[in-house]
N, C-alpha and C positions, 0 to 999 in steps of 0.2 A: 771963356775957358772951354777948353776943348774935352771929350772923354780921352785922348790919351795921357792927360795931367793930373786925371781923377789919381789921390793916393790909394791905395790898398786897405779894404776895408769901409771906406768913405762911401756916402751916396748921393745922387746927386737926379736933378730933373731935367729932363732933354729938352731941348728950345727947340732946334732945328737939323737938319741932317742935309749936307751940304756936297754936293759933285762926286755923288757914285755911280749916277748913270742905271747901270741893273741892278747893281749890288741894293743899291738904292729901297728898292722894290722890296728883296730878298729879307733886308734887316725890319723894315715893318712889318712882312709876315712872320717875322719871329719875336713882335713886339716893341722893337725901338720907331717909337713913335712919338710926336711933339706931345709931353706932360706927363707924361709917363717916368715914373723913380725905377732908375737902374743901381746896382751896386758893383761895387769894385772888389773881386772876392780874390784874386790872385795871381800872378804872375805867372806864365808858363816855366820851365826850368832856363832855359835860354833866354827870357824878359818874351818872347812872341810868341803866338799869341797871349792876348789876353784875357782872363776868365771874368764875366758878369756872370748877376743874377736880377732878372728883370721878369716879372708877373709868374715867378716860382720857378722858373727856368734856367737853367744853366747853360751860357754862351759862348764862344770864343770869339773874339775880333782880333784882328791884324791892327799893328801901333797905326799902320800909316791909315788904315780905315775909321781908326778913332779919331785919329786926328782930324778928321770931316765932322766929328758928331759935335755937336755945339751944348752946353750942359750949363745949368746953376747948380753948384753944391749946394746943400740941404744937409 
C-alpha cells in the first residue's frame, strides 16, 4: 500500500520511500523515514496536495510523491 491510498484520518507506518531521487533526502529531513507513524489529516481543496501529520508536524505532499511512499496501516 502506498501513502497516496492512506484514507483521511487513518494512520499508518512507513516501510520504505521509493525513486525520488533529491526529494528523496528532503522528505527524511522533515521526518518521513522507514517506522515512523504518519497520519492522513486532509485533503487540499482541489484533492493536491496532501496534508500529514508525522512527529507533530504538519506536511504537504504531492499524490504523485505519495505514491513512492510505501506504508502499513495501523
Amino acid at each position: 500500500m502506498t501513502l497516496n491510498e492512506l484514507k483521511v484520518g487513518n494512520k499508518a507506518k512507513i516501510l520504505k520511500i521509493e525513486n525520488l531521487g533529491k526529494l528523496k533526502k528532503r522528505l527524511m529531513d522533515m521526518g518521513i523515514t522507514k517506522g515512523e507513524v504518519i497520519k492522513y489529516q486532509r485533503n487540499a481543496p482541489l484533492g493536491d496536495p496532501k496534508e500529514f501529520i508525522i512527529k507533530n508536524t504538519t506536511i504537504c505532499i504531492r499524490k504523485s510523491d505519495a505514491s513512492n511512499i510505501y506504508i502499513k496501516e495501523i
